[in-house]
C-alpha positions as CSV (number, residue, x, y, z in Angstrom):
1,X,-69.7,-25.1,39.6
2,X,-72.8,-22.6,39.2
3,X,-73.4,-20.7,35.9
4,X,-73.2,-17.4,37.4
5,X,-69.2,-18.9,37.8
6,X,-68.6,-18.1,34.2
7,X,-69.9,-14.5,33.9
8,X,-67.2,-13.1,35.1
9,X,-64.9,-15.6,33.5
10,X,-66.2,-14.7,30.4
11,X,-65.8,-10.6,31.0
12,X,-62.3,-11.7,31.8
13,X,-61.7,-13.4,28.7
14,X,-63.2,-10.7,26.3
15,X,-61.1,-8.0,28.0
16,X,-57.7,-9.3,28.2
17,X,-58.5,-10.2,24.2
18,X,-59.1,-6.4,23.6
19,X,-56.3,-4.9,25.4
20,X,-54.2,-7.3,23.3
21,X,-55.6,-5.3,20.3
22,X,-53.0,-2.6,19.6
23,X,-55.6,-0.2,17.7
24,X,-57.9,-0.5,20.7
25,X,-55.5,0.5,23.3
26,X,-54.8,3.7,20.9
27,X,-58.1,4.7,20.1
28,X,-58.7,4.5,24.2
29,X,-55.5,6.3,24.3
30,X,-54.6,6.2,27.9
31,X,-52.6,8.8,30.1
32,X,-48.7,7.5,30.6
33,X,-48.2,5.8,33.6
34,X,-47.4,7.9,36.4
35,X,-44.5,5.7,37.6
36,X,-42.4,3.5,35.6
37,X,-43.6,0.5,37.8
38,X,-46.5,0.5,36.0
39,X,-47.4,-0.5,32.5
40,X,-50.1,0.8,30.1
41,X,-52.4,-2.4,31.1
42,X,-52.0,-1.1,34.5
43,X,-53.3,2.3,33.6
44,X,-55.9,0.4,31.3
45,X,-57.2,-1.7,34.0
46,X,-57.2,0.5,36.8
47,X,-56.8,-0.3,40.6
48,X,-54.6,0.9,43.7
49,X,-51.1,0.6,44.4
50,X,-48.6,1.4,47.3
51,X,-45.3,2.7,45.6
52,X,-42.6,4.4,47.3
53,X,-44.6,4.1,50.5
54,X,-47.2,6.0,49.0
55,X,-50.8,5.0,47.5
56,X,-51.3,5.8,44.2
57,X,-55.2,5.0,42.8
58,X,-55.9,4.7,38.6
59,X,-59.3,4.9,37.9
60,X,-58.8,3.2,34.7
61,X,-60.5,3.0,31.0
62,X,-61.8,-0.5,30.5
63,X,-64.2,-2.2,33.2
64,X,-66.0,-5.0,33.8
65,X,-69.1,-3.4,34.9
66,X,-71.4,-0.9,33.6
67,X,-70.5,2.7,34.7
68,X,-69.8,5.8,34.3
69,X,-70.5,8.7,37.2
70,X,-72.2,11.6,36.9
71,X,-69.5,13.4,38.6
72,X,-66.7,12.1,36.1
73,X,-64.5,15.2,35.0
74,X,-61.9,13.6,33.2
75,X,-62.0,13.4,29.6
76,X,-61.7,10.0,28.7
77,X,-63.4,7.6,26.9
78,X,-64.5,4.0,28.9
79,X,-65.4,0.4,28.0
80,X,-67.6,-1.6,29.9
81,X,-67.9,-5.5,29.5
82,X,-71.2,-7.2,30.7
83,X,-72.6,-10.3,30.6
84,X,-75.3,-11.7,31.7
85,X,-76.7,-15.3,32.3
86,X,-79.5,-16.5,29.3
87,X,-80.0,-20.4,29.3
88,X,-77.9,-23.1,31.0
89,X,-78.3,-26.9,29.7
90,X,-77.2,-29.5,31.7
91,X,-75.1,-27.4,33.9
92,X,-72.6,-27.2,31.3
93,X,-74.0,-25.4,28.5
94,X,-74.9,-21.8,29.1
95,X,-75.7,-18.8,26.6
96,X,-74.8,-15.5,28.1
97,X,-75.7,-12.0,26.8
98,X,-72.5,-9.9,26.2
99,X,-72.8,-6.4,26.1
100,X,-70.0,-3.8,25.3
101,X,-70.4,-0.3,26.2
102,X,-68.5,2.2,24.5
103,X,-68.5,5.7,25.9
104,X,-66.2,8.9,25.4
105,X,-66.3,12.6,26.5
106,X,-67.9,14.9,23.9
107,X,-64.7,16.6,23.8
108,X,-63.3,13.5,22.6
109,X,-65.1,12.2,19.9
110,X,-64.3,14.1,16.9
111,X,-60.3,12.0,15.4
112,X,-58.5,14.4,13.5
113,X,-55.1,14.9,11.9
114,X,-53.9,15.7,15.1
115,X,-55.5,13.1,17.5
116,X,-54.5,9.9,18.8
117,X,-54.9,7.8,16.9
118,X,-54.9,10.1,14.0
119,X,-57.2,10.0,10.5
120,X,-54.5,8.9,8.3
121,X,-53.1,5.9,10.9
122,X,-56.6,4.9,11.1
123,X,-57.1,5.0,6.9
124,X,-53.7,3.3,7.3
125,X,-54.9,0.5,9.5
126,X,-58.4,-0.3,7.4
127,X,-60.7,1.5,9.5
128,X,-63.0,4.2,7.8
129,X,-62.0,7.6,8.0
130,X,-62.1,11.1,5.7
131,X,-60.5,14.1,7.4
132,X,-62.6,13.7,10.5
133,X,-64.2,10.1,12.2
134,X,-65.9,9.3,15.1
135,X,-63.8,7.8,17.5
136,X,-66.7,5.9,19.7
137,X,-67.8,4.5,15.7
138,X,-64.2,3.4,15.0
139,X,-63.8,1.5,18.6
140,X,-67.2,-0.3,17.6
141,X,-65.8,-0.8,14.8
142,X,-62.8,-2.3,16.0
143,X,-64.2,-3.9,19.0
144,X,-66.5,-6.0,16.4
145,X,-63.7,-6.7,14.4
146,X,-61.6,-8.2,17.6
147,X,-65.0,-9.9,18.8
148,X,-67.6,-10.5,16.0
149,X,-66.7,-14.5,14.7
150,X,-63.8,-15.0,16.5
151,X,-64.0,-18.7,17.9
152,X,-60.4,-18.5,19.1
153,X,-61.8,-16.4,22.5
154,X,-60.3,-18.9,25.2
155,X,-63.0,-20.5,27.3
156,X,-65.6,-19.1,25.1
157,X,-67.6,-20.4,22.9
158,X,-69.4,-18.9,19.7
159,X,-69.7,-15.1,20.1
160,X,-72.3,-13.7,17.3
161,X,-73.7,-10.5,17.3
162,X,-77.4,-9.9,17.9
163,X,-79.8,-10.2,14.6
164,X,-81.8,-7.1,15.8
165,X,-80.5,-4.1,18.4
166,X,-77.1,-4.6,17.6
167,X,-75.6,-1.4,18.5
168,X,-77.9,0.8,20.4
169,X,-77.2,4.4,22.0
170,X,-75.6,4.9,25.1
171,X,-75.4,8.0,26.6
172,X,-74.8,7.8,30.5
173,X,-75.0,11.6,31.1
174,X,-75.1,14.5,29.4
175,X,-70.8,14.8,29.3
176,X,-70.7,11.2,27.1
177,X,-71.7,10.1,24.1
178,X,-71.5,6.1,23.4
179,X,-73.3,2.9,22.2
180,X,-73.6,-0.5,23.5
181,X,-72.5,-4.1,21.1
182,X,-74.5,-6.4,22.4
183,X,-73.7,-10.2,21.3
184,X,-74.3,-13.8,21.8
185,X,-72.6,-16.5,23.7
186,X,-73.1,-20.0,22.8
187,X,-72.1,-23.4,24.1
188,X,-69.1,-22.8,26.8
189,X,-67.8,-26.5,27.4
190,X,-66.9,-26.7,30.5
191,X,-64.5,-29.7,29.7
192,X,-62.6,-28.2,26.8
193,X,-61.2,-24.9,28.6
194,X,-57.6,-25.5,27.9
195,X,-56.3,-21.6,29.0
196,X,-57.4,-20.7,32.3
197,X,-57.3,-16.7,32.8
């Protein structure tokens, strides 16, 4: 297999892990699916379907790509999972660059008393938070929490965040505010995947 077979592998991986994350999936806080065939991880993911005869497109929340167009009206805020290839050993070692970009609409960013996920659930759930919070500062937050040590990530090896540039701005146009995690992928095993995505 070539190295570049485990980039997206790895993406993959670190996604499904943060849609499992309940607090994550609120603080993106997705539209209700249209039609009951579809489930919030539909939404979350995105993609096209033909129901009742008709097709019916999601554009989604989380990605596995870095984007976000110019021309996006919708108010929502976006992940985007990178990784790219650092060194490979052997052919069986490889240390990938993981970046996370997390992005919202202006509009967005302020978490109130009356926003999803409000100030008091996120006080409730350990994150910080006075009678306002930044919602792109609490999904870092959380993101690094889900991510940052975590040596259960199937297929992954260690993940460790950068010593320097850690979180850096991101602001893909002038509608979005964000900043990028970016973090470090050690020795993948290529023997020792026991959960194949």
């Amino acid at each position: 297999m070539s190295a570049l077979y485990y980039a997206p592998k790895y993406k993959n991986n670190i996604i499904n892990l943060l849609l499992e994350n309940e607090m994550f999936r609120e603080l993106l806080n997705p539209s209700a699916p249209v039609y009951e065939d579809l489930t919030v991880f539909d939404v979350l993911i995105g993609g096209s379907w033909i129901i009742d005869g008709v097709k019916y497109e999601e554009q989604g929340y989380v990605f596995d790509y870095i984007f976000v167009d110019d021309t996006t009206t919708d108010e929502k805020t976006f992940v985007l999972v990178e990784a790219f290839n650092g060194k490979v050993v052997n052919n069986m070692f490889i240390d990938f660059d993981l970046y996370i970009y997390i992005c919202s609409n202006k509009k967005l960013v302020r978490l109130s008393s009356i926003t999803t996920p409000s100030v008091e659930e996120l006080t409730q759930s350990g994150y910080y938070a006075t009678t306002i919070a930044n919602r792109v500062d609490t999904l870092c937050d959380c993101v690094d929490r889900i991510i940052n040590g975590n040596s259960n990530i199937c297929g992954i090896g260690n993940v460790e965040p950068y010593p320097s540039n850690f979180v850096v701005p991101y602001v893909p146009n002038n509608k979005f505010y964000g900043k990028c995690l970016r973090y470090h992928i050690t020795n993948y095993n290529d023997g020792g995947d026991a959960c194949e995505n």
